[in-house]
C-alpha atoms as one frame of an Amber mdcrd trajectory, in Angstrom:
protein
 129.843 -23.469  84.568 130.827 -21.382  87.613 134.172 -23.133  87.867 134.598
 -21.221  84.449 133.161 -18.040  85.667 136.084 -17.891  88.693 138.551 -18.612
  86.602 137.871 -16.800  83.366 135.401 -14.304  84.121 131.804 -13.713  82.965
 130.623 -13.956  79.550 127.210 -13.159  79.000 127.152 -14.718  75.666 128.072
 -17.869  77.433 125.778 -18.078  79.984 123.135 -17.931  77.476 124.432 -20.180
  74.233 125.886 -23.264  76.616 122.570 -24.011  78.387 120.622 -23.692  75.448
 123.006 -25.890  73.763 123.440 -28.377  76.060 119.461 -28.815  76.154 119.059
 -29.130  72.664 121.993 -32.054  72.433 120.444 -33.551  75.033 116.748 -33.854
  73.512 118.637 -34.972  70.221 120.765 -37.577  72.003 117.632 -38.797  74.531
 114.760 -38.960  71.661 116.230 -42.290  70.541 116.341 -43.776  73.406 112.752
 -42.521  74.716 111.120 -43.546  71.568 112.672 -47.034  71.983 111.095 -47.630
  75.849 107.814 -46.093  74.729 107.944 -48.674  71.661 108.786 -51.431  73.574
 106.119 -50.795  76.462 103.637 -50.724  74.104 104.267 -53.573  72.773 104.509
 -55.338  75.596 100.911 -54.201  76.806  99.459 -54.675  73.319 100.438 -58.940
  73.371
């Protein structure tokens, strides 16, 4: 992000949006794959 800034400027709609963004793809993209350890520790404590 601040190699951006330098070389493009500031864009206060930017610095807000992207962040936001990026934290909600990442919950989407990590649920999966949480879900699937929790699952699978589980079930290895319940045999």
């Amino acid at each position: 992000m601040t190699a951006i800034i330098e070389k493009y400027g500031m864009s206060k709609r930017a610095i807000i949006i992207l962040p936001i963004l990026g934290a909600f793809l990442v919950n989407i993209f990590y649920q999966p794959a949480t879900v699937g350890v929790i699952k699978t520790l589980v079930k290895g404590l319940v045999q």
